[in-house]
N, CA, C and O of each residue as an XYZ file, in Angstrom:
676
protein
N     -18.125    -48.029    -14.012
C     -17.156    -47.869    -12.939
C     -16.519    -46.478    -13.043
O     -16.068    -46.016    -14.091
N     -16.523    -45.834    -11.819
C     -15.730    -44.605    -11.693
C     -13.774    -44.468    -11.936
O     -13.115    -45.418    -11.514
N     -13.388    -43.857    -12.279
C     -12.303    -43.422    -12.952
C     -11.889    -43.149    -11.609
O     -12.658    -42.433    -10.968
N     -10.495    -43.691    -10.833
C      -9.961    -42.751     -9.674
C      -9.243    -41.559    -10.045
O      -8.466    -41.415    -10.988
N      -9.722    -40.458     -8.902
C      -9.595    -39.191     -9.072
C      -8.019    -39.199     -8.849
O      -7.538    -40.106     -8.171
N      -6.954    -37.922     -9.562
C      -5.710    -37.807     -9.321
C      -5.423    -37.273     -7.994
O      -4.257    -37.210     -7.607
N      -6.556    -36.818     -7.147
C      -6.373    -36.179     -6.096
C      -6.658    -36.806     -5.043
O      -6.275    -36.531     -3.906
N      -7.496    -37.872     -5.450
C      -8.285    -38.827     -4.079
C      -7.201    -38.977     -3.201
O      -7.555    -38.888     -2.025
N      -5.614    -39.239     -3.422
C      -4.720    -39.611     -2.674
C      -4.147    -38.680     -1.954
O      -3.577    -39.095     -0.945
N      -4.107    -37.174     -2.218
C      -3.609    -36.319     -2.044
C      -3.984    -35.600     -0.647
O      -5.189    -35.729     -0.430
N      -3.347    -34.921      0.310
C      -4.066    -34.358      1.045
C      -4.203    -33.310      0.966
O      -3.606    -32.697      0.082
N      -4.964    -32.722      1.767
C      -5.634    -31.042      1.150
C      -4.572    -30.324      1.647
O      -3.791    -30.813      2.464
N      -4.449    -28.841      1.083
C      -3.490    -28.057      1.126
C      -3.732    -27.306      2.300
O      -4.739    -26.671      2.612
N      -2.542    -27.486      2.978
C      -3.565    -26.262      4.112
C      -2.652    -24.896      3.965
O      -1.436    -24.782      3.806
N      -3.706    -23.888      4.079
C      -3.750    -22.607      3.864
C      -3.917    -21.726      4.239
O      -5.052    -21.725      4.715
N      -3.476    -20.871      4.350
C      -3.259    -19.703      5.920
C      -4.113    -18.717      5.428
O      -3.785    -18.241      4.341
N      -5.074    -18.313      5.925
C      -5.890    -16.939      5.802
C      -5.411    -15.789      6.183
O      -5.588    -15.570      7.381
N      -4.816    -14.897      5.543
C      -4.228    -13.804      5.561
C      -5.548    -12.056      5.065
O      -6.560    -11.993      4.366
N      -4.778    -10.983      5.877
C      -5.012    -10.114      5.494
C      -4.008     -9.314      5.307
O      -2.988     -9.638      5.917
N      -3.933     -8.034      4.436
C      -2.894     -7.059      3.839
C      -3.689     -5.725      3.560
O      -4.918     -5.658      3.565
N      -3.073     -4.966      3.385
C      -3.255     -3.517      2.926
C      -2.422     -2.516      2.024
O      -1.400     -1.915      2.355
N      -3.018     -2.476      0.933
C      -2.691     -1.034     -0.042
C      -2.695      0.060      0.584
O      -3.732      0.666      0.313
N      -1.951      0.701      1.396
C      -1.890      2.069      3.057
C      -1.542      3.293      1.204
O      -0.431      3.232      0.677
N      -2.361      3.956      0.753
C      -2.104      4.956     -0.149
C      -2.673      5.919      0.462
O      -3.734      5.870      1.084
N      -1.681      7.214      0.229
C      -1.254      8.547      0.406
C      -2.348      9.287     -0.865
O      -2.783      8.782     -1.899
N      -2.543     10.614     -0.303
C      -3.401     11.412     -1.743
C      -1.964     11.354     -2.998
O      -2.544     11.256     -4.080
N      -1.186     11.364     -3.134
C      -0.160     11.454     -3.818
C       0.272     10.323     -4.524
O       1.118     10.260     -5.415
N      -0.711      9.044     -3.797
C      -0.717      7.514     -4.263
C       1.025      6.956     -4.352
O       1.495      6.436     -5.364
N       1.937      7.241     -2.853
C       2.611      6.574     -2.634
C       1.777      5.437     -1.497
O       0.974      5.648     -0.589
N       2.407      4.150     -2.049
C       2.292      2.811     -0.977
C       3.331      2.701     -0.019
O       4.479      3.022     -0.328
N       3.010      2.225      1.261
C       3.724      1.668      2.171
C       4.474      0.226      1.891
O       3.658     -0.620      2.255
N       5.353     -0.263      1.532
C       5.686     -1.651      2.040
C       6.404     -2.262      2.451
O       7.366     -1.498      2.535
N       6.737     -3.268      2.855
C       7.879     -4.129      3.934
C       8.276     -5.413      3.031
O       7.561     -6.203      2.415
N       9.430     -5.342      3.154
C      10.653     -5.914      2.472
C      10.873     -7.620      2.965
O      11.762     -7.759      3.804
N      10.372     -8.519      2.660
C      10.735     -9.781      3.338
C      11.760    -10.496      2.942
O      11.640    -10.842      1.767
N      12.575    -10.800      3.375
C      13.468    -11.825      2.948
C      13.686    -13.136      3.262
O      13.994    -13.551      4.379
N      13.414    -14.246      1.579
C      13.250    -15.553      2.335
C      14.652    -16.280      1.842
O      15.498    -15.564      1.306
N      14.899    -17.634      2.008
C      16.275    -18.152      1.344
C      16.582    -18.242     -0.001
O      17.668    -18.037     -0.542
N      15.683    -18.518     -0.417
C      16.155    -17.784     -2.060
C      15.729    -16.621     -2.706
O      16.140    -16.256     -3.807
N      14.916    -16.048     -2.029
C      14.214    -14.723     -2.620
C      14.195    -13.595     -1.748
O      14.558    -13.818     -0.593
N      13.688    -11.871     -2.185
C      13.553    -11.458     -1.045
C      12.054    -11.173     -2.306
O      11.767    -11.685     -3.388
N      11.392    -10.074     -1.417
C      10.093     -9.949     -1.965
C       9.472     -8.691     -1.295
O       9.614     -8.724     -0.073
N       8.770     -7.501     -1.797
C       8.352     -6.025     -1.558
C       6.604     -6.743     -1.784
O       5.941     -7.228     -2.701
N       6.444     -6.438     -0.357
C       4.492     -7.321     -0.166
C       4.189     -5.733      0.730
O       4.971     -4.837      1.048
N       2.694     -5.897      0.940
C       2.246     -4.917      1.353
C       1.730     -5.659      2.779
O       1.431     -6.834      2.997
N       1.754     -4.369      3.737
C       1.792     -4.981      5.324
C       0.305     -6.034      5.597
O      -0.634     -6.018      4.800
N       0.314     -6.522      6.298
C      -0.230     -7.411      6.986
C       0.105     -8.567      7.569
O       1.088     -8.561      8.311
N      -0.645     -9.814      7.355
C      -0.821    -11.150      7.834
C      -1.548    -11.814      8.151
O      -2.666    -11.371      7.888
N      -1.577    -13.184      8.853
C      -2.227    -14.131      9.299
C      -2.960    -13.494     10.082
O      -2.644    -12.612     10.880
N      -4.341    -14.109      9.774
C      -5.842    -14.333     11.400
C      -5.522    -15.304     12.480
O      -5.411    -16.528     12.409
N      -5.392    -14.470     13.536
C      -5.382    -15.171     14.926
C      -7.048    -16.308     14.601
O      -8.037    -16.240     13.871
N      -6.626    -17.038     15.418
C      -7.748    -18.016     15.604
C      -9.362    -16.659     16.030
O      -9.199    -15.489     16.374
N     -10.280    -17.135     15.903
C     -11.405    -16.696     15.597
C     -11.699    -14.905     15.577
O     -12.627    -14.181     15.939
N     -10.455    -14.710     14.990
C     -10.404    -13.716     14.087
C     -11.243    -13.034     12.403
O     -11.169    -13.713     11.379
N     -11.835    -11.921     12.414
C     -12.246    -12.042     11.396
C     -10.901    -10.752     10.204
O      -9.941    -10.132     10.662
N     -11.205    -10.762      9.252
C     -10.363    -10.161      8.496
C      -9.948     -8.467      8.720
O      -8.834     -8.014      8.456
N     -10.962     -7.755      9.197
C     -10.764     -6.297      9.816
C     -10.070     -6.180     10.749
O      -9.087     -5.451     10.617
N     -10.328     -6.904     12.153
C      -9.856     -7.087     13.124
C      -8.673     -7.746     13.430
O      -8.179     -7.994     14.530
N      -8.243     -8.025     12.182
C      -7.017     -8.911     12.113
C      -5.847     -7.798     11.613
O      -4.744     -7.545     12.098
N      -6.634     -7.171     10.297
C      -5.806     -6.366      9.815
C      -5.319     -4.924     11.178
O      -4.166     -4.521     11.329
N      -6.449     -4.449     11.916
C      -5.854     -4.024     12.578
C      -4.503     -3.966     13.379
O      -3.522     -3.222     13.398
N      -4.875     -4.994     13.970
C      -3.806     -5.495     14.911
C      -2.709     -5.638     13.851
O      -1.755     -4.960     14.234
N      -2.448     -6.207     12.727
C      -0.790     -6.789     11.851
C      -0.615     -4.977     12.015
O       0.319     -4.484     12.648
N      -1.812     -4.054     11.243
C      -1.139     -2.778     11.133
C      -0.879     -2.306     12.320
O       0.300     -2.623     12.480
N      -1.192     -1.798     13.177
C      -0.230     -1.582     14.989
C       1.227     -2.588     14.958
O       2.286     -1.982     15.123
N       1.276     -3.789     14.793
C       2.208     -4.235     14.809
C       3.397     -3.837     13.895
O       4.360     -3.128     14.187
N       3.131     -4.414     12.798
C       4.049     -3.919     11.556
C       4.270     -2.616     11.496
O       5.459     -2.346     11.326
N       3.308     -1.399     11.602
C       3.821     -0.434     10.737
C       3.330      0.847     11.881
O       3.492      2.026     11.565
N       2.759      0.481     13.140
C       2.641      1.715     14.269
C       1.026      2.322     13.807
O       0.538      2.984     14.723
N       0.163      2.217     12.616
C      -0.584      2.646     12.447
C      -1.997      2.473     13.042
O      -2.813      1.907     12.314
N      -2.343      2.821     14.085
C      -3.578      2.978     15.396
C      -4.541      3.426     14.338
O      -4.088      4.209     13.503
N      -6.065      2.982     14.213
C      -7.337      3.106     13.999
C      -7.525      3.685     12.819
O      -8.189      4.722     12.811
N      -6.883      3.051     11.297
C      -6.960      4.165     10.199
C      -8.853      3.436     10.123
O      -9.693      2.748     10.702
N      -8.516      4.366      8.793
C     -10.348      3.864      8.055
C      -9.920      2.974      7.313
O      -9.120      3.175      6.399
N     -10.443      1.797      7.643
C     -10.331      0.501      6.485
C     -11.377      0.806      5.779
O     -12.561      0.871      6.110
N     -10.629      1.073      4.329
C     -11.833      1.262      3.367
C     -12.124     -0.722      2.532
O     -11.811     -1.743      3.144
N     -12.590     -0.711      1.483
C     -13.027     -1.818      0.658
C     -11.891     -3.003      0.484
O     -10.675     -2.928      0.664
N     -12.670     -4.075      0.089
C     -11.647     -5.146     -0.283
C     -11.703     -4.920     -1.022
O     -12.833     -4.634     -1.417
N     -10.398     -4.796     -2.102
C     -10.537     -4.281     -3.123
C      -9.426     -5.587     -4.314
O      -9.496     -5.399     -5.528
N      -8.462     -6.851     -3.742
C      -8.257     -7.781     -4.501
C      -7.981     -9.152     -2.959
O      -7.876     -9.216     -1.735
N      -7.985     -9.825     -3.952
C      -7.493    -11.083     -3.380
C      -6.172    -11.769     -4.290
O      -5.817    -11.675     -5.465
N      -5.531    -12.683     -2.786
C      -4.698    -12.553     -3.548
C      -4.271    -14.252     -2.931
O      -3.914    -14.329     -1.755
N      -4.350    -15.870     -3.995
C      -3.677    -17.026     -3.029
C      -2.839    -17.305     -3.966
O      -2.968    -17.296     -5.190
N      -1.647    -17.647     -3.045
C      -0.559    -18.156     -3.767
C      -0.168    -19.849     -3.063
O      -0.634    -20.378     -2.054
N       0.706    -20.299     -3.909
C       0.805    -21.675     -3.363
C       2.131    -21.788     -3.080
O       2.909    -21.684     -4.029
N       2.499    -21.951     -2.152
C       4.120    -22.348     -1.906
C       4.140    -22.595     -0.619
O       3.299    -22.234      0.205
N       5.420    -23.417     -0.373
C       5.503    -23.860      1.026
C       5.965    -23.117      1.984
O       6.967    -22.431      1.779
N       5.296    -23.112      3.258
C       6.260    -21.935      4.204
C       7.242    -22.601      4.645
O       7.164    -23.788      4.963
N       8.648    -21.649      4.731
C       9.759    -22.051      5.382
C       9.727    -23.102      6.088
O      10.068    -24.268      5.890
N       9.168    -22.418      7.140
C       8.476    -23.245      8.434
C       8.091    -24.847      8.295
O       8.560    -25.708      9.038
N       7.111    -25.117      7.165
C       6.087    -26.337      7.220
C       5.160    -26.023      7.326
O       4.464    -26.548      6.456
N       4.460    -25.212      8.122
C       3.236    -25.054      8.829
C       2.490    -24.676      7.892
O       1.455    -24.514      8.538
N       2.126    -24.303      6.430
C       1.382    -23.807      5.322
C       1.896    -24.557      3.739
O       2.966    -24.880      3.225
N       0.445    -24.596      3.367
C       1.695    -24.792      1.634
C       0.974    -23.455      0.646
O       1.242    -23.156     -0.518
N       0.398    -23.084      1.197
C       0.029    -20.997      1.083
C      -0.697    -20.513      1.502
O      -1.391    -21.022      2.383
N      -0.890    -19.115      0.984
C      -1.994    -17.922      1.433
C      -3.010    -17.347      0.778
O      -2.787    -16.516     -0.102
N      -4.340    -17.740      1.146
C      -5.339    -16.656      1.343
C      -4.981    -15.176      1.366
O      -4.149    -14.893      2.228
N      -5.322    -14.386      0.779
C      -5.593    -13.217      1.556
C      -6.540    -12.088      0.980
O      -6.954    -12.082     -0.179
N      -6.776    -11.312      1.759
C      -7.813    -10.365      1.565
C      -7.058     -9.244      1.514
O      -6.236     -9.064      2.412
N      -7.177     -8.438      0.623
C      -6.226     -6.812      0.197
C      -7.490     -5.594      0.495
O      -8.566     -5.428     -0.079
N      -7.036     -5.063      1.308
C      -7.854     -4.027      1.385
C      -7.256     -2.642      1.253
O      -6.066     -2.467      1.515
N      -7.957     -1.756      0.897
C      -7.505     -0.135      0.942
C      -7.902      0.876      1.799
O      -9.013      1.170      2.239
N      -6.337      1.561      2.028
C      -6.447      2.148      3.347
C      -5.505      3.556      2.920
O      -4.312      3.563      2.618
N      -6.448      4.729      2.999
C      -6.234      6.080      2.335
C      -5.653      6.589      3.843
O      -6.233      6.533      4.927
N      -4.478      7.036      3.570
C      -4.421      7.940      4.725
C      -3.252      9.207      3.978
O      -2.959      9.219      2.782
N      -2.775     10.101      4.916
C      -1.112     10.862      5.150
C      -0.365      9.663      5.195
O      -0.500      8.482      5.513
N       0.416     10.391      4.778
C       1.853      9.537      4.814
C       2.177     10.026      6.247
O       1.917     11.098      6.793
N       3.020      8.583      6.831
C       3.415      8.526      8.235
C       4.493      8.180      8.432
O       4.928      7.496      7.505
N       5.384      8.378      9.492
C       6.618      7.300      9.968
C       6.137      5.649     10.183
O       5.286      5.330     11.013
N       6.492      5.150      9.728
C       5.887      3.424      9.878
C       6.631      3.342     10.847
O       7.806      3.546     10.545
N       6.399      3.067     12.204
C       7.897      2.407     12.865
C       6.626      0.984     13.692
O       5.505      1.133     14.178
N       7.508     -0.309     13.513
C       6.836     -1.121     14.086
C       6.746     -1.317     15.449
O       7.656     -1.534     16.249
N       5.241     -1.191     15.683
C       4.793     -2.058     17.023
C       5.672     -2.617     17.942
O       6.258     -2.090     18.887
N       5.680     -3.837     17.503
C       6.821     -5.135     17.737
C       7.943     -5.132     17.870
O       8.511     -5.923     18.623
N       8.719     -3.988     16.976
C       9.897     -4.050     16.963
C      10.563     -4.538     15.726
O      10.393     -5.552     15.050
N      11.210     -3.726     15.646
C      12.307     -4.849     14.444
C      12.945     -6.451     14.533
O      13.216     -7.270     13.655
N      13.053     -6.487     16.129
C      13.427     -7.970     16.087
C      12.565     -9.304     16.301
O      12.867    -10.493     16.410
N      11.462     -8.647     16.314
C      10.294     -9.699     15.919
C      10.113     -9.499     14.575
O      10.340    -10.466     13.848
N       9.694     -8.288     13.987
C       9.613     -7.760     12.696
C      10.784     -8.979     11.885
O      10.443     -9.866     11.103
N      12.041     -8.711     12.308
C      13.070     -9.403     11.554
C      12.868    -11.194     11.859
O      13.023    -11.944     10.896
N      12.555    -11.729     13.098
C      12.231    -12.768     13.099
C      10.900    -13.216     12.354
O      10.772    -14.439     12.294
N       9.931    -12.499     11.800
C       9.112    -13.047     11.048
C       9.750    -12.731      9.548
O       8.958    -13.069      8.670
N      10.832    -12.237      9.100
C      11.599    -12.484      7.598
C      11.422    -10.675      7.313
O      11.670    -10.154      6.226
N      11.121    -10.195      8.092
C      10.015     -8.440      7.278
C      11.445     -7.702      7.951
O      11.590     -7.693      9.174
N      12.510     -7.070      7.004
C      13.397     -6.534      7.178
C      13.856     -5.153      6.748
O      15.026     -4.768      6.744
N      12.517     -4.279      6.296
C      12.934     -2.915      6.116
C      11.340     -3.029      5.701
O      10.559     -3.972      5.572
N      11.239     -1.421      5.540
C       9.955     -1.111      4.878
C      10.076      0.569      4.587
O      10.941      1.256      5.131
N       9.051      1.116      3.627
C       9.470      2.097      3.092
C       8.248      2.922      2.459
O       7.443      2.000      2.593
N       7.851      3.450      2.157
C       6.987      4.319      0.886
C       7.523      4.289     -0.472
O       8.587      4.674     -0.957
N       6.621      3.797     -0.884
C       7.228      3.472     -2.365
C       6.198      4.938     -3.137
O       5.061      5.217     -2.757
N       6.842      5.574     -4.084
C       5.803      6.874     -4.532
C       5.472      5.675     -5.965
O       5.857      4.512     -6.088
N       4.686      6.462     -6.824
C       3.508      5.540     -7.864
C       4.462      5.395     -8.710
O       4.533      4.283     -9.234
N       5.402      6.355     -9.079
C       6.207      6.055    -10.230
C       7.249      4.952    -10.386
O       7.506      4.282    -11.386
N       8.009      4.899     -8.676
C       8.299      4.044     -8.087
C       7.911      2.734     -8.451
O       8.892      2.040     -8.720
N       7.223      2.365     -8.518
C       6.150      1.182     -8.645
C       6.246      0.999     -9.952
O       6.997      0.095    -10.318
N       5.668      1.635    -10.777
C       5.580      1.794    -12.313
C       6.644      1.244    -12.928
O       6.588      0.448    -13.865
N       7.963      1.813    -12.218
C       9.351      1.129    -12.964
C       9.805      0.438    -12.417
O      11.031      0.405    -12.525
N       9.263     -0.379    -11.650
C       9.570     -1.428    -10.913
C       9.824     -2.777    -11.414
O      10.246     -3.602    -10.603
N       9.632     -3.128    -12.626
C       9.411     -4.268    -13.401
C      10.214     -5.574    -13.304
O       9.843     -6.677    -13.706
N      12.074     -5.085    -12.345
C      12.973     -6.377    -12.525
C      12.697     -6.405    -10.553
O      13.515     -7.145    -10.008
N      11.831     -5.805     -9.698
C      11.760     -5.972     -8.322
C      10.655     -6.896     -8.119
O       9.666     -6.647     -8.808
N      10.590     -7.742     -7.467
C       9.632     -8.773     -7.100
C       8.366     -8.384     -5.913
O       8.611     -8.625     -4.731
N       6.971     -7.756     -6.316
C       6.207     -7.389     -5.685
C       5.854     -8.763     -5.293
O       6.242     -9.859     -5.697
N       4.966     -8.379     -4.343
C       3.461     -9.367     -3.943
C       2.721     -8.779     -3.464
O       2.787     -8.449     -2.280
N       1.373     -8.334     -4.604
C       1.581     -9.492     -5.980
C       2.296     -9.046     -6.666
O       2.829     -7.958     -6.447
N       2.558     -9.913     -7.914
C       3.628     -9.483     -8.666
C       3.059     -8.825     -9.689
O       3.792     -8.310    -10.534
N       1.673     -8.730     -9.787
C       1.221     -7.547    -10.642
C       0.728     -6.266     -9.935
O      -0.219     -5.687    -10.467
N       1.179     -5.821     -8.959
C       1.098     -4.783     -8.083
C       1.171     -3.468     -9.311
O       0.256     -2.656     -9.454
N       2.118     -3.467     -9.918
C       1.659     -2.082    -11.094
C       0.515     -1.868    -11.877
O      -0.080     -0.801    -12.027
N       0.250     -2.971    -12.368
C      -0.888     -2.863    -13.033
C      -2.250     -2.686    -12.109
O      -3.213     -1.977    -12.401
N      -2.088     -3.560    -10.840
C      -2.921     -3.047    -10.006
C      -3.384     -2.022     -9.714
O      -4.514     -1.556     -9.861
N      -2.416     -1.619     -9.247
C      -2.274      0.057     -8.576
C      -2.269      0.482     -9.663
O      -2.655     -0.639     -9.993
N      -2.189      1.234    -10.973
C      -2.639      1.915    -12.052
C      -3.762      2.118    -12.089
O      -4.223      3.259    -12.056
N      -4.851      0.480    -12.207
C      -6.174      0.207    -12.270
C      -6.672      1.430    -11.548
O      -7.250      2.427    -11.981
N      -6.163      0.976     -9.906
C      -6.752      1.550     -8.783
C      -6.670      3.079     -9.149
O      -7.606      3.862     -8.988
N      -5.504      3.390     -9.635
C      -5.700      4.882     -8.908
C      -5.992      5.758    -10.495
O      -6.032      6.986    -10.572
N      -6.200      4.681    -11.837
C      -7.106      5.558    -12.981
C      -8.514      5.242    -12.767
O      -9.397      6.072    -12.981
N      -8.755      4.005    -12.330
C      -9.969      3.844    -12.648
C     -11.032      3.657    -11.267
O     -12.219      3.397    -11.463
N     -10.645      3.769    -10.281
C     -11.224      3.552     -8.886
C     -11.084      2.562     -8.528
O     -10.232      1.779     -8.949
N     -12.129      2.287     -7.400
C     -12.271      0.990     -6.545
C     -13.305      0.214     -7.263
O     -14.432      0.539     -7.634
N     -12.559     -1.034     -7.380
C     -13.120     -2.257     -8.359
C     -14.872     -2.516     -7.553
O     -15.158     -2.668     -6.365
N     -15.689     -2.480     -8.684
C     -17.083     -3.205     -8.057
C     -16.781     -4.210     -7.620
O     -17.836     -4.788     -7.879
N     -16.085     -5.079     -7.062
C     -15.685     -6.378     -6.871
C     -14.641     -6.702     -6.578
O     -13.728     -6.181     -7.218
N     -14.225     -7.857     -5.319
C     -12.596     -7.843     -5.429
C     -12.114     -8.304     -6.732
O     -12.875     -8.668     -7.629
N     -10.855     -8.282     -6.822
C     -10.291     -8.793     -8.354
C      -9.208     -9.781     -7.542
O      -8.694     -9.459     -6.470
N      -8.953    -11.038     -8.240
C      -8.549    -11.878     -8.030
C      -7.213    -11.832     -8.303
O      -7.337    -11.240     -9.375
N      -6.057    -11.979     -8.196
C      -4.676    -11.071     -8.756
C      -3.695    -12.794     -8.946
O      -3.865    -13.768     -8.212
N      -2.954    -12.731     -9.842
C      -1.398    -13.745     -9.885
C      -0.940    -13.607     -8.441
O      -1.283    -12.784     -7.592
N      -0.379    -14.266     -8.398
C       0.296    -14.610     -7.163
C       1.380    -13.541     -7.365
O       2.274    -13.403     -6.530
């Protein structure tokens, strides 16, 4: 006789497929946007959710026009992934998928698409250029991911990973 599984009862998690972007400067400052949730705030790098039959490029486009004003960069490689588990505010998720990709450009004015008051109605309440060192001593600020230093070190001593790399939440 089979053993019942701890999960048989459980229902599946549902999970939002997301895309994001590492936007680095030759100078290897990052772009990012500031979210604030009810108990936390959190420094994530721009993107978001896939519209329905959306694929991950075409997705990222559009969050970047929205979020951060940036029209037709070069999406370079996926370069991590990143799922975390927690519940959205909302209900509607209990986490995220996502696909991290890298995107070399000049540094720009980010000003959003959308606006700040959509911007602010989705929780995303400032955003900024963070320069590398920035980052580096960042240790008591809450990235996502939260190993974003070590990341970005990787990235910018050792190149672009043969492979995505799978990252902590």
């Amino acid at each position: 006789m089979t053993e019942p599984s701890d999960t048989a009862d459980k229902p599946a998690l549902r999970i939002r497929q997301a895309v994001r972007a590492v936007i680095l400067t030759p100078s290897n400052d990052v772009l990012m946007v500031r979210f604030e949730f009810p108990t936390r705030q959190v420094w994530a790098l721009p993107g978001g959710g896939l519209d329905p039959g959306e694929d991950h490029v075409t997705a990222l486009r559009r969050e970047l026009i929205e979020e951060t004003g940036l029209h037709d960069p070069k999406i370079g490689p996926h370069i991590w992934t990143r799922e975390h588990i927690i519940p959205f505010v909302d209900g509607t998720y209990d986490g995220q998928r996502g696909e991290i990709y890298l995107i070399r450009t000049e540094q720009f004015e980010a000003i959003p698409g959308i606006g700040w008051e959509q911007m602010r109605a989705e929780r995303v309440h400032e955003m900024r250029w963070w320069s590398y060192d920035e980052i580096m001593a960042g240790s008591d600020i809450g990235f996502a991911p939260a190993a974003l230093p070590e990341l970005l070190r990787s990235l910018v001593n050792d190149g672009i990973p043969d492979s995505p790399i799978e990252t902590e939440s």
